[in-house]
N, C-alpha and C positions, 0 to 999 in steps of 0.2 A: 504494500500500500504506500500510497505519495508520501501521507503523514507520516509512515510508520520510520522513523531517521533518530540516530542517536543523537544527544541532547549534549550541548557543553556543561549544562548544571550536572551530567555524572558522575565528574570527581568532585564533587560538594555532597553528592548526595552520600558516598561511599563513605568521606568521611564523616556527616552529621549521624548517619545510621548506626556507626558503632560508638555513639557518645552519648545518647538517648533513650531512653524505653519510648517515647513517643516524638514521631517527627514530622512535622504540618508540613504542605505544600499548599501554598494560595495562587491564586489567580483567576485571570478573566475567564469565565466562561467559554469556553473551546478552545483554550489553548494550550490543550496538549495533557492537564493532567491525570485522565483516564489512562490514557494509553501508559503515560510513565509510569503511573501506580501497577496498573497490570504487567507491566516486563519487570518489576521490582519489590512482587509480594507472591507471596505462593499461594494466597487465598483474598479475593478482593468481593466487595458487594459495595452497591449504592445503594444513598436514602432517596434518593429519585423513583427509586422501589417501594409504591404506596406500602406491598407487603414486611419490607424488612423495615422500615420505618415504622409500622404501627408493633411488629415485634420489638424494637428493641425502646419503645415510648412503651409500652406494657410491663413490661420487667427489664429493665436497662441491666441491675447485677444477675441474672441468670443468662441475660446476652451476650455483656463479657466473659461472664464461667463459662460458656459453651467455648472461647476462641483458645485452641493451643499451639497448631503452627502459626510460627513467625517467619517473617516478617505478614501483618495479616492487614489490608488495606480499606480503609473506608472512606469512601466517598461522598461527597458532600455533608457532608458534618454537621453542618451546623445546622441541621433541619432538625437535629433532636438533640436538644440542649441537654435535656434529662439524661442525657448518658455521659453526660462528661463526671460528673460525682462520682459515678462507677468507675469510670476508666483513673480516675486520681486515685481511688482507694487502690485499685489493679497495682499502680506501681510505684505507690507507698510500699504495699506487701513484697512488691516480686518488681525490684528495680536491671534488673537486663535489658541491657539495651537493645533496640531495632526490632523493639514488640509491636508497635503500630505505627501504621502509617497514615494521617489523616488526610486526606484533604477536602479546599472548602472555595467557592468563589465569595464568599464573603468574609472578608476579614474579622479574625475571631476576636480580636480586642474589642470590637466596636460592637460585640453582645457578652453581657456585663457576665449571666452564668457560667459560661461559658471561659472566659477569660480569667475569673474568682477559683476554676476548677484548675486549672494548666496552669497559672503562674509559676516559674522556676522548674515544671515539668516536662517542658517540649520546647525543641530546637526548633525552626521552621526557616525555609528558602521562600520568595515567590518565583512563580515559572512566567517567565515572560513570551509571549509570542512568538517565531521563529525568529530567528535573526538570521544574516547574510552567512555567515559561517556554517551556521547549522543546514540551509538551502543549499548548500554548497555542499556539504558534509565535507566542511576540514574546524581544524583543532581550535579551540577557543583563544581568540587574537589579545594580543596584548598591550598594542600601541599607545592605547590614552593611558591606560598604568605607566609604561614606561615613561611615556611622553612626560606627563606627571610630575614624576620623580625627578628627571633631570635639571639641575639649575641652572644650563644654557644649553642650546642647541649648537652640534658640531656639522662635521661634512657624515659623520658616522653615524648619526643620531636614527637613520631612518634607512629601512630597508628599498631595494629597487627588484620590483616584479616583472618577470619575463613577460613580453609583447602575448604568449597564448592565455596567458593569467590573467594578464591587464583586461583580455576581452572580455572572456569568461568572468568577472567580475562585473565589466560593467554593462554587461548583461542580465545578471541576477539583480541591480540594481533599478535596472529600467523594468523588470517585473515586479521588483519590491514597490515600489513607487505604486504601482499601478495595483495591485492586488493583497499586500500587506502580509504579515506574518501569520494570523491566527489559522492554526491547522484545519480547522473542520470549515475554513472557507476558503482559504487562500488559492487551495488548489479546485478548485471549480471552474474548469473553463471557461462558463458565460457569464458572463459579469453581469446577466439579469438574474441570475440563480446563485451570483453570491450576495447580491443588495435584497433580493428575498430574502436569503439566511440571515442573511444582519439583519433586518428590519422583524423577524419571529424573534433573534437571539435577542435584541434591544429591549422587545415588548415582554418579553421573561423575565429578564434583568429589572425593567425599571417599574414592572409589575408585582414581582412576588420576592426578590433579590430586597431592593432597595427599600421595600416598605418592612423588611426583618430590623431595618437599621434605623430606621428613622418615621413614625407612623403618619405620614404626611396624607392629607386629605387633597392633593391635586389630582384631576383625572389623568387618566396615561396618554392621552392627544396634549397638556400642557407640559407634560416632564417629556416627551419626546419631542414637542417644540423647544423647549431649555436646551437638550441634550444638544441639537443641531443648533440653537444660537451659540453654545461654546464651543462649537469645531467653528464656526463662524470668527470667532473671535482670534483663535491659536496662536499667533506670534504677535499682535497688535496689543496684547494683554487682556487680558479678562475686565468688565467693566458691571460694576453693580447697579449704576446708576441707566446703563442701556437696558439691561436686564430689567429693570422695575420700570420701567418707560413704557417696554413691548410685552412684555408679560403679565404687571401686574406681581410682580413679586418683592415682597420687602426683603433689605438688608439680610433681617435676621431668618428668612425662611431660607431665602440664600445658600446663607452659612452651612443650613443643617441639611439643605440637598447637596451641598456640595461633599461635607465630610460624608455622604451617603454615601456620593458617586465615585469616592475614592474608596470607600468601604468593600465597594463590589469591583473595585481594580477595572472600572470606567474610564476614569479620568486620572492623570495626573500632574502634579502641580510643583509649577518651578518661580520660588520667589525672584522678583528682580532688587536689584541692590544699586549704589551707584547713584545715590542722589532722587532716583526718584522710587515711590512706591507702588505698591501694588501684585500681582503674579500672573506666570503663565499659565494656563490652564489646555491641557492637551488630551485628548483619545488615547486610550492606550496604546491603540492598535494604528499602522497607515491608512487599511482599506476604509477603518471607519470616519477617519476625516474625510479621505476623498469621496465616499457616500452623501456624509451629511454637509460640506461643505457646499454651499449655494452657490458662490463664485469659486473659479480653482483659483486655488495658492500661487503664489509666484514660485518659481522653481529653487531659488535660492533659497525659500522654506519648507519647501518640499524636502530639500537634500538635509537642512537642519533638522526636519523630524524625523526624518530617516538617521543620520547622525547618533540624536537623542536616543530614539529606541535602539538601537546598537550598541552604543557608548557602554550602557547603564552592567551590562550584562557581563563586560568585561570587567567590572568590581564586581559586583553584586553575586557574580559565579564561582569566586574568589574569596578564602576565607580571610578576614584579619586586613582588610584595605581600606581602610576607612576612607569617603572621601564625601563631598558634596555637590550641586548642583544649582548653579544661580544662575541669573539673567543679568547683565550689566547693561543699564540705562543711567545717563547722565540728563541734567535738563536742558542740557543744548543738544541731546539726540545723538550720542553717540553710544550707539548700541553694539552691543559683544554680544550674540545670542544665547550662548554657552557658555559656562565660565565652571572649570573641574577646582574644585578646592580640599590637600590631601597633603596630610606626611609635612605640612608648613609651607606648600607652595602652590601656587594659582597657575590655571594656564586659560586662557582664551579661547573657543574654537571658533570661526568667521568662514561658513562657505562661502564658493568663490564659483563662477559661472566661465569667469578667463582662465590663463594661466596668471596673472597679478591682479591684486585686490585695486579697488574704484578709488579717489582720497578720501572719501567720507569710510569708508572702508579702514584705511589706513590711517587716520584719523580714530576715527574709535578705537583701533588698537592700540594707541598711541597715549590715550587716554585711561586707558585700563592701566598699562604698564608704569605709567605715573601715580593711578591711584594705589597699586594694590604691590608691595615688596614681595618679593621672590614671584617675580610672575614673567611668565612668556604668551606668547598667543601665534598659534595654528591658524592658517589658512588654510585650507580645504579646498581644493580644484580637480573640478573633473578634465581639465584640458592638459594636464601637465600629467606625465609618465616617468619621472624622475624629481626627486626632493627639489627643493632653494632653499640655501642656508640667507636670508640677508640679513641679518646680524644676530649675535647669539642670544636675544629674548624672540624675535620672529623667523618662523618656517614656511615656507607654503612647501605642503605635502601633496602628493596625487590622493584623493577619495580612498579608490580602491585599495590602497595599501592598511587605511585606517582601519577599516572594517571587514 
């Protein structure tokens, strides 16, 4: 099967497995984590299963006493809260590691019983959508870590990809673009039968997903109008005040669909910094911006969210990397759309359409590296097939190599 492709989270998982009796995997809906729980448990069932869901909401501790091989995997979790007591008491008594495997598309901190049961009990990953590597099926890339790390860029700093690579890459990239990572759509040939699937997967989500987290009284025609005004929005910044204009929705109802829609790994959100405030607010996925966006993206944000969803996976797949994620805006509009902060040093990422950045371009880079100590900044081009060092805080790298 299309979907069925190894994952770069499997050396994360191999180590989380033997450090825990209980290990969550979160994420969006369709992406991916049945299939990984089934190549990675010897015994799996979902609560999507009116039947095994009303068993184990019946007697939850004789449902865990019936499980004895391990690793033993369940699926959406979080539809029966009433079983997590039992599973805390399970390995209180009987702490070995790589007893269960949960997973959930709704994040379990953000339901209270739930979360009061697993504290200090369970390691957990998110499983992010495909990335380029994994559609590719090679090894999980390391460039923004490294890149990272380094406190100047040299002639060494960056590898050069042979001309069959460089295609093959930006290949996968003009598909990525156009039909986005999540496995149970991305590979659907007709792009009216993958905007179907997204438009059932959306009205599931913001039907039965998002009202576990937040009991909002808006009908599903106004939260799947919301949901398409903030792909609308994506690199402009999010705006509260356009939002309550066209919708009718206050500040604070806002606030609490928004921690919804990040709750069910919908959206996700990138502060900006640099003078002015506010955040980005993003789709998890590509296909579903270019779905619900009304006008298309300029390409130079096209290639930043592709970027983003890439970047993240190379920490996040990785144990012990700490890093973070901000948006640089100044009030004279000098924006960095990216900005990696890790280990005590900043770096900048700036897609780029040429092989050299525009001045307004080069200008907000220029801007960054004044505001912010131990910082460099990346340029991103898809027209250049070999690195430019121009001086040891700025790079322009070819795309492909990044990701």
């Amino acid at each position: 099967m299309a979907h069925d492709r190894p994952r770069n989270v499997d050396h994360l998982y191999q180590k989380l497995i033997r450090a825990t009796p209980i290990l969550g995997i979160f994420g969006h809906r369709q992406v991916g984590k049945t299939t990984f729980i089934n190549q990675n448990t010897r015994h799996y069932l979902t609560f999507d299963s009116l039947k095994e869901r009303k068993r184990a909401e019946k007697d939850p501790e004789a449902f865990i006493k019936r499980i004895r091989d391990y690793p033993f995997g369940i699926d959406e979790c979080q539809l029966v809260p009433e079983l997590f007591p039992a599973l805390k008491e399970r390995v209180r008594t009987k702490k070995q590691p790589g007893q269960f495997i949960l997973s959930g598309s709704v994040r379990f901190t953000s339901r209270k019983a739930i979360r009061e049961s697993l504290t200090g009990r369970m390691m957990f990953f998110e499983l992010y959508p495909l990335i380029l590597s994994e559609l590719d099926k090679r090894p999980l890339p390391d460039f923004f870590v490294e890149s990272l790390k380094k406190s100047s860029f040299t002639n060494t700093s960056f590898d050069t990809l042979k001309e069959r690579e460089v295609q093959i890459r930006l290949k996968s990239i003009a598909l990525y673009l156009k039909n986005g990572g999540l496995p149970g759509i991305c590979f659907l040939r007709e792009e009216r039968l993958r905007i179907e699937r997204l438009h059932d997967l959306h009205r599931l989500m913001l039907d039965r997903d998002l009202r576990m987290v937040y009991e909002t009284k808006s009908s599903l025609d106004a939260l799947e109008a919301f949901l398409k005004m903030i792909a609308g929005f994506n690199w402009r910044g999010y705006s509260y005040t356009q939002v309550k204009r066209d919708l009718g929705f206050s500040p604070v109802t806002q606030k609490s669909l928004l921690y919804a829609l990040e709750s069910i790994f919908l959206i996700r959100r990138i502060p900006i910094s640099g003078g002015s405030k506010g955040e980005i607010i993003l789709l998890e996925d590509q296909f579903e911006e270019n779905a619900l966006c009304e006008e298309p993206m300029a390409i130079d944000e096209q290639l930043t969210s592709l970027v983003y969803r890439n970047l993240r996976a190379q920490f996040q797949y990785r144990m012990g990397i700490p890093f973070s994620i901000q948006s640089y805006w100044t009030r004279n509009n000098a924006r960095v759309p990216l900005v990696l902060k890790g280990s005590g040093q900043t770096l900048g990422i700036i897609c780029i359409q040429s092989d050299e950045p525009t001045l307004s371009q080069s200008r907000a880079a220029e801007s960054l590296l004044r505001t912010e100590n131990n910082s460099k900044v990346i340029f991103l081009s898809q027209a250049i097939k070999k690195p430019k060092i121009l001086n040891q805080r700025i790079a322009i790298a070819p795309l492909v190599c990044a990701i």
